[in-house]
FILUM-336005 format. One record per atom (N, C-alpha, C): residue number from 1; x, y, z; atom name; residue in one letter. Coordinates in nm, 4 decimals. Example, Ala and Ser with C-alpha at 12.3 -4.5 7.8 and 13.67 -1.06 7.14 Angstrom:
2
- 1,1.3190,-0.5690,0.7800,N,A
- 1,1.2300,-0.4500,0.7800,CA,A
- 1,1.3200,-0.3300,0.7800,C,A
- 2,1.2850,-0.2250,0.7080,N,S
- 2,1.3670,-0.1060,0.7140,CA,S
- 2,1.2900,0.0030,0.7870,C,S
// end
This chain:
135
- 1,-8.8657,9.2882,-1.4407,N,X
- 1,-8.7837,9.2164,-1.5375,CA,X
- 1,-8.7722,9.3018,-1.6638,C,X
- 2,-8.6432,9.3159,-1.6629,N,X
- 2,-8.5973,9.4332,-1.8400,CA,X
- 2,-8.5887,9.2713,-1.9128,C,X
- 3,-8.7252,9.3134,-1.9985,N,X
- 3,-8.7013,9.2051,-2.1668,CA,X
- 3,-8.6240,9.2534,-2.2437,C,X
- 4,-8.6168,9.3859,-2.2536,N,X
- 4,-8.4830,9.4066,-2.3706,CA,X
- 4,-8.3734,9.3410,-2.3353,C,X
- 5,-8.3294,9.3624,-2.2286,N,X
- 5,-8.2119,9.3586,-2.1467,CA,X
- 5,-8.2099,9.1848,-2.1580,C,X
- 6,-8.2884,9.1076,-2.1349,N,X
- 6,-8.3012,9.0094,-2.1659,CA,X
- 6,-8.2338,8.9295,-2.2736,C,X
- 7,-8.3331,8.9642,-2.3803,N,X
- 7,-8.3225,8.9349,-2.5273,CA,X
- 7,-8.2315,8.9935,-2.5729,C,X
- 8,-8.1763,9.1075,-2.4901,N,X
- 8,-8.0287,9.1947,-2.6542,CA,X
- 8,-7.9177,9.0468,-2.5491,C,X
- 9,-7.9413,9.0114,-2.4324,N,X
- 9,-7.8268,8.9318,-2.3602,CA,X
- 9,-7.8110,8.7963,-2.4409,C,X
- 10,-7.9072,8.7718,-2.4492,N,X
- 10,-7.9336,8.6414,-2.5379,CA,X
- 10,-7.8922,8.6429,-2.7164,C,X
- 11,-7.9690,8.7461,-2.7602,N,X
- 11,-7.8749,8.8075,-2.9254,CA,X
- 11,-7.7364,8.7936,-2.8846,C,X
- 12,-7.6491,8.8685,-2.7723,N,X
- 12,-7.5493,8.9077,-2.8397,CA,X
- 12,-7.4893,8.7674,-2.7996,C,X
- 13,-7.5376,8.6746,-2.7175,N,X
- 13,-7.4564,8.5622,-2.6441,CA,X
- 13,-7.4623,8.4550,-2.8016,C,X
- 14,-7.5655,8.5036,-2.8971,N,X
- 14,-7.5638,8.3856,-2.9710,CA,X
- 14,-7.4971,8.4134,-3.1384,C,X
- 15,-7.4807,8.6149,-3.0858,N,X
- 15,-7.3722,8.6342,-3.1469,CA,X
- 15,-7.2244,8.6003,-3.1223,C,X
- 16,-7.2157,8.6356,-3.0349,N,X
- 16,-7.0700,8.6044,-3.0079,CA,X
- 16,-7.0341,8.4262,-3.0505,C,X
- 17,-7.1143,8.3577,-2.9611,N,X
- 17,-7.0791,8.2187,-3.0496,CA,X
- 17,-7.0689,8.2011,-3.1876,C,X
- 18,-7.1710,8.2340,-3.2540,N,X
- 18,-7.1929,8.2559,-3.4040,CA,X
- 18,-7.0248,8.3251,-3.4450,C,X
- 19,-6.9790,8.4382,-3.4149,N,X
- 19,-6.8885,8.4869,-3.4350,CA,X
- 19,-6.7392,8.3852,-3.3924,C,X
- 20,-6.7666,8.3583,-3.2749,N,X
- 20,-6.6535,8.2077,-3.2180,CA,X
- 20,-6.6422,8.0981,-3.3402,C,X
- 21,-6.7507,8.0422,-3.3597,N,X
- 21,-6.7511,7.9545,-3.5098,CA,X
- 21,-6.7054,7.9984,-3.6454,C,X
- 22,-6.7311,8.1351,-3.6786,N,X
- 22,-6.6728,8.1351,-3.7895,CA,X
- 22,-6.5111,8.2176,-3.7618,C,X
- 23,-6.4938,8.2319,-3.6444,N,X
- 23,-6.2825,8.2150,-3.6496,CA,X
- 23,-6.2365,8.1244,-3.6534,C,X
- 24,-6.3151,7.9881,-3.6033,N,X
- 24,-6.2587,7.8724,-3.5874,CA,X
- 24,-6.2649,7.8208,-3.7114,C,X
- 25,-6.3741,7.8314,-3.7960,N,X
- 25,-6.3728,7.8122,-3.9036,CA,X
- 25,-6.2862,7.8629,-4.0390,C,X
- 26,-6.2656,7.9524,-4.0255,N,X
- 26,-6.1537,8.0453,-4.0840,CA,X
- 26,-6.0240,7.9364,-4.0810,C,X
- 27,-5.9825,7.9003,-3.9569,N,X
- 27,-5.8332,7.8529,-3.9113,CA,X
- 27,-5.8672,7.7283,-3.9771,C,X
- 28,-5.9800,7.6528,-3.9475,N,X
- 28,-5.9574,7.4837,-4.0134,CA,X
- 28,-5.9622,7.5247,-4.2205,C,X
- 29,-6.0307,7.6464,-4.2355,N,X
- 29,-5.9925,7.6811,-4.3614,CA,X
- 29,-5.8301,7.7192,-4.4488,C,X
- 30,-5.8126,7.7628,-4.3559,N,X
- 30,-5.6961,7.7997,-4.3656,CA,X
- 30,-5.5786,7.7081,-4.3730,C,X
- 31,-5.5932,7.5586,-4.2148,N,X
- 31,-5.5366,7.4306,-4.2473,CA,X
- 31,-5.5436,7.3752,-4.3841,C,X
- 32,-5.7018,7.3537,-4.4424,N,X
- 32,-5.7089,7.3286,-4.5543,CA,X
- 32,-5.6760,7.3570,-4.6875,C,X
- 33,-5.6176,7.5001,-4.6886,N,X
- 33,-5.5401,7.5511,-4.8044,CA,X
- 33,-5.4243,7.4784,-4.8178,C,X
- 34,-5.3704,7.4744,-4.6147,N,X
- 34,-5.2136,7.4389,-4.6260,CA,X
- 34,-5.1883,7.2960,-4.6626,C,X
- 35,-5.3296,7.1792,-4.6546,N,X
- 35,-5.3070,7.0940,-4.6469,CA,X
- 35,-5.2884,7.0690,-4.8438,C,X
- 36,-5.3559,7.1455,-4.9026,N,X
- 36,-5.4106,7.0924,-5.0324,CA,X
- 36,-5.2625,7.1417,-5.1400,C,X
- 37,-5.1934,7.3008,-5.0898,N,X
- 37,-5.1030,7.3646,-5.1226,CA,X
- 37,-4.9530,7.2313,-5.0874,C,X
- 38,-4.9533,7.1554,-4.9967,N,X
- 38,-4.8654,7.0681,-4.9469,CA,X
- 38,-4.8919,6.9825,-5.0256,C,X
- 39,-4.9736,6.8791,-5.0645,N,X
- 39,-5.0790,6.7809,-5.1642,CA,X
- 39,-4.9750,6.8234,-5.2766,C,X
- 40,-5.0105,6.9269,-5.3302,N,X
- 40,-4.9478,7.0015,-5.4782,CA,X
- 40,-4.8173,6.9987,-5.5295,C,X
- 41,-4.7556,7.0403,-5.3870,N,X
- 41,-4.6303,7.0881,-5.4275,CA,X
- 41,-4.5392,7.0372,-5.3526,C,X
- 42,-4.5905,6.9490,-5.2246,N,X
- 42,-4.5148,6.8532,-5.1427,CA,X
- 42,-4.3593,6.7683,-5.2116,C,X
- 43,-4.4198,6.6751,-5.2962,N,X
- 43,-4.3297,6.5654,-5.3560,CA,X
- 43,-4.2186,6.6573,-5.4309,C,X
- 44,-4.2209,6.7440,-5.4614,N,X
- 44,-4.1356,6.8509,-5.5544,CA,X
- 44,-4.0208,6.9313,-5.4773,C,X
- 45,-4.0693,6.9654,-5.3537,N,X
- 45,-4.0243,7.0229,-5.2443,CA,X
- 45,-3.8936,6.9621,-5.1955,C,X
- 46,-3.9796,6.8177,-5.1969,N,X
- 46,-3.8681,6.6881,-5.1258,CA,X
- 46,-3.8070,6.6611,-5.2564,C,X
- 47,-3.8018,6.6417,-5.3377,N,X
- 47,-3.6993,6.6199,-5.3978,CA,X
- 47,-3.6178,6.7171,-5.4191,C,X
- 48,-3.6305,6.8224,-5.4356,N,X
- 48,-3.5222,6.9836,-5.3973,CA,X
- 48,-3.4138,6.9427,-5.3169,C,X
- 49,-3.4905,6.8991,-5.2336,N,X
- 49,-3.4254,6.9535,-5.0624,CA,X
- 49,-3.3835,6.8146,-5.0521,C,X
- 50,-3.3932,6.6810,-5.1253,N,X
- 50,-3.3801,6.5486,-5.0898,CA,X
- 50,-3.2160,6.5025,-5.1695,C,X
- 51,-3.1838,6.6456,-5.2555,N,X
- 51,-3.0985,6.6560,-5.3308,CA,X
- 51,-2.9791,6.6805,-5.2526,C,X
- 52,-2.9541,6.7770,-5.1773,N,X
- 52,-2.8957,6.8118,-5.1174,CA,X
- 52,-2.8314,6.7236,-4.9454,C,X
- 53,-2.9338,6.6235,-4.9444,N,X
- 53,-2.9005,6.5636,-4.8505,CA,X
- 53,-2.8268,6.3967,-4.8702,C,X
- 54,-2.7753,6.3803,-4.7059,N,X
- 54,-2.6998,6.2288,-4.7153,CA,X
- 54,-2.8107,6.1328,-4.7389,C,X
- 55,-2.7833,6.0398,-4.7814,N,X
- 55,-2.9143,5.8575,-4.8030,CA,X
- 55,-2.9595,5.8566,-4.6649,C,X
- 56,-2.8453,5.8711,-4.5872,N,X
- 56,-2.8997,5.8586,-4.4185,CA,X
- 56,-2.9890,5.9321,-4.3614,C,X
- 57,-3.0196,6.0713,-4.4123,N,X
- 57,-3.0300,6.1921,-4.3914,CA,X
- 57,-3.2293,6.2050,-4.4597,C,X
- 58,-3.2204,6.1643,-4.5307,N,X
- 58,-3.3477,6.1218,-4.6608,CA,X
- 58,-3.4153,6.0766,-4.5613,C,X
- 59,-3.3661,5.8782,-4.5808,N,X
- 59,-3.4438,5.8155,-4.4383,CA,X
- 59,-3.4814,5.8649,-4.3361,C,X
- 60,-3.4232,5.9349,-4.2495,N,X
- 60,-3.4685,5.9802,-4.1953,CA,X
- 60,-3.5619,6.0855,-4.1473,C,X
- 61,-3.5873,6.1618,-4.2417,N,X
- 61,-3.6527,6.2600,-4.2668,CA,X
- 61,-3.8327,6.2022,-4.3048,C,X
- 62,-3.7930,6.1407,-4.3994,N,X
- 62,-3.9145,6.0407,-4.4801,CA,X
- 62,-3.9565,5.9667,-4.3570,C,X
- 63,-3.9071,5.9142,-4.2672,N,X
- 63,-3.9875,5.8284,-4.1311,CA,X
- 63,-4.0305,5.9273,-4.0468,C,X
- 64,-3.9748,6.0463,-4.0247,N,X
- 64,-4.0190,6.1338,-3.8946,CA,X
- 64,-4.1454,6.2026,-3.9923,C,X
- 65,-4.1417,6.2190,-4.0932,N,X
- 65,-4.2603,6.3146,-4.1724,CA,X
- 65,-4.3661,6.1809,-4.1812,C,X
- 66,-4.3430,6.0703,-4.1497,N,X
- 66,-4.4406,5.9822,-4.2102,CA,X
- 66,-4.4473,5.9376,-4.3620,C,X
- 67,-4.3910,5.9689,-4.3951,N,X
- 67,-4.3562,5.9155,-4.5511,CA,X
- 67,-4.3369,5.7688,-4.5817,C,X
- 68,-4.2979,5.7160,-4.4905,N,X
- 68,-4.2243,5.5882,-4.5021,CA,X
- 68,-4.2144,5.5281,-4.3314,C,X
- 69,-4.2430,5.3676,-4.3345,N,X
- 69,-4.1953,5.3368,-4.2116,CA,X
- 69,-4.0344,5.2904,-4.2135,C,X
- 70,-4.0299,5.2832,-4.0823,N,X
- 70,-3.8442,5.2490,-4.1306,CA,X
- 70,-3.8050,5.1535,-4.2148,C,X
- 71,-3.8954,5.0350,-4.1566,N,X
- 71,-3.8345,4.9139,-4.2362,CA,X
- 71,-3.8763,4.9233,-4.3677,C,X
- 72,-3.9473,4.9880,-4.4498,N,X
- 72,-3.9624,5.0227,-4.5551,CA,X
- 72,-3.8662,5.0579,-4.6174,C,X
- 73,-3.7384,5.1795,-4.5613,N,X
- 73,-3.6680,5.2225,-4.6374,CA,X
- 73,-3.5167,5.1681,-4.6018,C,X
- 74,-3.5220,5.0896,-4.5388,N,X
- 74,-3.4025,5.0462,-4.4931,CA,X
- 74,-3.2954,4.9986,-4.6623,C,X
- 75,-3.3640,4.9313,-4.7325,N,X
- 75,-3.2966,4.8743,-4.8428,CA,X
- 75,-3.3529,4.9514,-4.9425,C,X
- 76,-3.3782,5.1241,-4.9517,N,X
- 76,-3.4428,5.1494,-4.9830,CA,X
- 76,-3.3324,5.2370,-5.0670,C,X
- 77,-3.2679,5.2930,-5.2184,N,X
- 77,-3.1966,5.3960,-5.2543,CA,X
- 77,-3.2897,5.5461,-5.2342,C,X
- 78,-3.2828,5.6400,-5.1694,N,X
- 78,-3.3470,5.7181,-5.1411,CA,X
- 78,-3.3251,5.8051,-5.2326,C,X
- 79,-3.3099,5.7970,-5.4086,N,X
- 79,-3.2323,5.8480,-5.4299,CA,X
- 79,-3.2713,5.7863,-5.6072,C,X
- 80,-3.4034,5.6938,-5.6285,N,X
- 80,-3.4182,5.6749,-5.6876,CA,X
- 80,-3.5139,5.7289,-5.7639,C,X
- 81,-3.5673,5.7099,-5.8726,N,X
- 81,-3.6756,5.7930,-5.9727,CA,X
- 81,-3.8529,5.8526,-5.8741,C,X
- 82,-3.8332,5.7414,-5.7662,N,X
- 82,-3.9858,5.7966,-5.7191,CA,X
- 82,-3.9763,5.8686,-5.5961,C,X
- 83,-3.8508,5.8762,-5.5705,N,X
- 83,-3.8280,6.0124,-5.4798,CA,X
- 83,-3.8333,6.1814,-5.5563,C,X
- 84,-3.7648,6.1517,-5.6757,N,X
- 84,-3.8023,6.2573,-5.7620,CA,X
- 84,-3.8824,6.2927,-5.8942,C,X
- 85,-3.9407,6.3959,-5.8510,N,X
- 85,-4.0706,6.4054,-5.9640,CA,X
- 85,-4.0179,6.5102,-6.1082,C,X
- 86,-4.0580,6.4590,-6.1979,N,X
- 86,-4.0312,6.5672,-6.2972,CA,X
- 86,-4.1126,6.6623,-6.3695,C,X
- 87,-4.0045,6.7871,-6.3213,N,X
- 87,-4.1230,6.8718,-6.3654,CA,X
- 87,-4.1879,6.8961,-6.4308,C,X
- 88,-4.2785,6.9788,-6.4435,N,X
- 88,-4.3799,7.0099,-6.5788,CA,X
- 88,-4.3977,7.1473,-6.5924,C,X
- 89,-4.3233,7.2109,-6.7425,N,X
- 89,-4.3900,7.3258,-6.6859,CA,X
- 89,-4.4896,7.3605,-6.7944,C,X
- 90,-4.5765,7.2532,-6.8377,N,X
- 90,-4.6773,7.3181,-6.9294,CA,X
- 90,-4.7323,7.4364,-6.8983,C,X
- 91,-4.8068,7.5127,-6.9931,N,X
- 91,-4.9343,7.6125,-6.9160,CA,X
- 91,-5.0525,7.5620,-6.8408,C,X
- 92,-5.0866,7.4219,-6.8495,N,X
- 92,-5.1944,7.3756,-6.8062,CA,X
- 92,-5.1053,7.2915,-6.6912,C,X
- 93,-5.1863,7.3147,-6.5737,N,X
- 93,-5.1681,7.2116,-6.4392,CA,X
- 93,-5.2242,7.0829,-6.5113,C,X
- 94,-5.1863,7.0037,-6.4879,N,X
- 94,-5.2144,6.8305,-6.4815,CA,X
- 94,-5.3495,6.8235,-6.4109,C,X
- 95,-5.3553,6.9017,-6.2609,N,X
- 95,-5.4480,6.8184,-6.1963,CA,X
- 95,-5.5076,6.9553,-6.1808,C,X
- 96,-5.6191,7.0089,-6.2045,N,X
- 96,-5.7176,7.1478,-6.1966,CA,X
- 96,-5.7407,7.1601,-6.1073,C,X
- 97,-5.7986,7.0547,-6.0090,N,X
- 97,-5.8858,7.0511,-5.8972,CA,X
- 97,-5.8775,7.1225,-5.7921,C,X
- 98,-5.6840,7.0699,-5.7369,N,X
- 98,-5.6593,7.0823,-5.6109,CA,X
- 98,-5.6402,7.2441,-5.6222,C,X
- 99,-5.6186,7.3446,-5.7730,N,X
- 99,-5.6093,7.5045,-5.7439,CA,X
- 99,-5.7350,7.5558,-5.7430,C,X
- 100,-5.8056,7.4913,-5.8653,N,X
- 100,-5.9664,7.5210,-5.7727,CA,X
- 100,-5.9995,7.5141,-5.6428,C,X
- 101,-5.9370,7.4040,-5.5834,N,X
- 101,-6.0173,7.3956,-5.4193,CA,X
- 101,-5.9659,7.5385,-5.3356,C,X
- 102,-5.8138,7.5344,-5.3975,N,X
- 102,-5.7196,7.6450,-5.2898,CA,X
- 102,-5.8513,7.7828,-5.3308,C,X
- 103,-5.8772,7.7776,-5.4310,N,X
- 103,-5.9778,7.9084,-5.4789,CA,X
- 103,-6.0989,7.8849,-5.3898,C,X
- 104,-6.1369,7.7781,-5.4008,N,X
- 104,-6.2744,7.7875,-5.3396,CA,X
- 104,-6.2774,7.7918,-5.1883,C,X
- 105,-6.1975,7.7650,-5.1179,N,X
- 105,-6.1412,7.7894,-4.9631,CA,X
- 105,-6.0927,7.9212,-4.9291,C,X
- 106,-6.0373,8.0063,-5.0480,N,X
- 106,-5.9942,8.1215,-5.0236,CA,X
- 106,-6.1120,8.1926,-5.0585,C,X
- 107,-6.2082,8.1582,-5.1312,N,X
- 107,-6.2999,8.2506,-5.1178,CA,X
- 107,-6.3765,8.1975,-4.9764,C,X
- 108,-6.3971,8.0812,-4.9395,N,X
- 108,-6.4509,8.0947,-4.7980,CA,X
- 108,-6.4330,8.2043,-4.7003,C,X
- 109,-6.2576,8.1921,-4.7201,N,X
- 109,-6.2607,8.3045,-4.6053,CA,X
- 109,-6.2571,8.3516,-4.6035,C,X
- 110,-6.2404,8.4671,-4.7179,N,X
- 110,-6.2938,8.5966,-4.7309,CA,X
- 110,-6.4582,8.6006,-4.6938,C,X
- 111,-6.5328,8.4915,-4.7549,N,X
- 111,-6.6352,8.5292,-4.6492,CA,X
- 111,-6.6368,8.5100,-4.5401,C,X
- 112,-6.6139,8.4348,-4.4608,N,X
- 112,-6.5887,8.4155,-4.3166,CA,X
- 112,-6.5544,8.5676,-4.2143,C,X
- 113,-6.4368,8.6147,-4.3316,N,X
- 113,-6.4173,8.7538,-4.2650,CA,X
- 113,-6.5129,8.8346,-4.2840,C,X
- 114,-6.5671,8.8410,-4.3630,N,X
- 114,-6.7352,8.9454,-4.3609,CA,X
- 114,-6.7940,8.8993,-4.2800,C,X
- 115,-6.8520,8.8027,-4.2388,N,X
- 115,-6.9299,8.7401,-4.1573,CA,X
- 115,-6.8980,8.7664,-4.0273,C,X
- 116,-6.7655,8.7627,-3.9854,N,X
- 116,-6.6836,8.7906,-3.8428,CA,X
- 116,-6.6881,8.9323,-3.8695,C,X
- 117,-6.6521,9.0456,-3.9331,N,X
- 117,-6.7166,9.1792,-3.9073,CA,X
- 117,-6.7787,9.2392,-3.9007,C,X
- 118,-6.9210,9.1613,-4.0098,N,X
- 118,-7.0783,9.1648,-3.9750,CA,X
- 118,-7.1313,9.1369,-3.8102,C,X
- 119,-7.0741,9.0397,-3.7648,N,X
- 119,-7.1282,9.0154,-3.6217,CA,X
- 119,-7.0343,9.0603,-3.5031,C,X
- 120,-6.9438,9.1223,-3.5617,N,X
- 120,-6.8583,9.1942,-3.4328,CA,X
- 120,-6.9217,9.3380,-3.4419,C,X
- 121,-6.9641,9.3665,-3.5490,N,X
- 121,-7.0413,9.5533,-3.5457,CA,X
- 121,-7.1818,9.4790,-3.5189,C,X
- 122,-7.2423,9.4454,-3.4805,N,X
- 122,-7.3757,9.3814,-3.4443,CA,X
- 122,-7.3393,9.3412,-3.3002,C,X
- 123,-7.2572,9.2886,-3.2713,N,X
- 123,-7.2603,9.2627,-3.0911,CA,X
- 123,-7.1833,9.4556,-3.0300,C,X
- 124,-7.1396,9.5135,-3.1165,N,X
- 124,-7.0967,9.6354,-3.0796,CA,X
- 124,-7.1902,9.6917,-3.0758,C,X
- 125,-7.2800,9.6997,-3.1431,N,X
- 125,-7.4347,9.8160,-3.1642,CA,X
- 125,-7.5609,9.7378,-3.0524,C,X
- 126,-7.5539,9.6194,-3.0055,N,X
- 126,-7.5858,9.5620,-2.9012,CA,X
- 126,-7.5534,9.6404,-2.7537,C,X
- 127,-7.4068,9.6237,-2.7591,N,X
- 127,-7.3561,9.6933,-2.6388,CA,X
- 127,-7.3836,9.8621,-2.6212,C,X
- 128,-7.3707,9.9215,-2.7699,N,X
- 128,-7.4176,10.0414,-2.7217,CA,X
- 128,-7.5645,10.0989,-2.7195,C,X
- 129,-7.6140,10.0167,-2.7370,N,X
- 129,-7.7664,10.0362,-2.7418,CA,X
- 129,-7.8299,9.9812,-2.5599,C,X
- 130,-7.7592,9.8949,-2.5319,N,X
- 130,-7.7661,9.8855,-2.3520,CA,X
- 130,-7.6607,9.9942,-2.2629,C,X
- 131,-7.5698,10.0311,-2.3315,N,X
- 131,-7.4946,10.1608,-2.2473,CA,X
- 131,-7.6177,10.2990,-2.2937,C,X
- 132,-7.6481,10.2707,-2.3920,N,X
- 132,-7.7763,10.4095,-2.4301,CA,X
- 132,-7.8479,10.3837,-2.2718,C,X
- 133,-7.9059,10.3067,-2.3136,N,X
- 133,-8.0454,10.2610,-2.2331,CA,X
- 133,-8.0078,10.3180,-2.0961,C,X
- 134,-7.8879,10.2359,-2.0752,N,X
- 134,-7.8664,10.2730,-1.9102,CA,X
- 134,-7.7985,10.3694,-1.8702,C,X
- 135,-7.8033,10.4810,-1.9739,N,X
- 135,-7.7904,10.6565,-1.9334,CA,X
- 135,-7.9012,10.6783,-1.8848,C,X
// end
């Protein structure tokens, strides 16, 4: 019985998972930027683009995105003050938080990516340390 051979099988198997978790992790990070970046700048978006469209056209849009159930907007002017937001363009954001979070998620994954190249050159120096061996 080879114990190295063993134990580097077992390291690298619990590398590679280790490494599996933090890509996956990366991507639900990454959702989370998009979700918080949407949060932000969502309602602003739609009213842009809510400008340009028919009343019929609104409704419908607002029920397929989930915005609204139908019968909600049926008697609904799509077209009134809380469809559109007004802007702000102070220097200060209103709400701090949600660009802090985008910061603090983006620095996640920048670590995440160290972490995923830390353990991809660690399951590589694994493998060549058993191709050594078995010269």
């Amino acid at each position: 019985m080879d114990r190295d051979a063993l134990a580097r099988a077992a390291r690298r198997a619990q590398a590679v998972e280790a490494l599996e978790f933090e890509r996956e992790r990366e991507t639900e990070l990454r959702r989370q930027i998009a979700d918080v970046v949407l949060e932000q700048e969502g309602e602003r978006l739609n009213a842009a683009a809510f400008a340009g469209l028919d009343e019929e056209d609104v409704r419908r849009v607002r029920t397929a995105l989930g915005d609204a159930e139908p019968e909600e907007l049926e008697d609904e002017d799509p077209f009134t003050d809380d469809v559109f937001v007004e802007l702000d363009f102070d220097d200060e954001p209103d709400d701090e938080e949600p660009i802090d979070e985008v910061a603090r998620l983006e620095r996640e994954i920048e670590e995440s990516g160290r972490i995923q190249s830390a353990l991809e050159r660690f399951v590589t120096a694994l493998d060549e340390t058993a191709a050594a061996e078995a010269s």
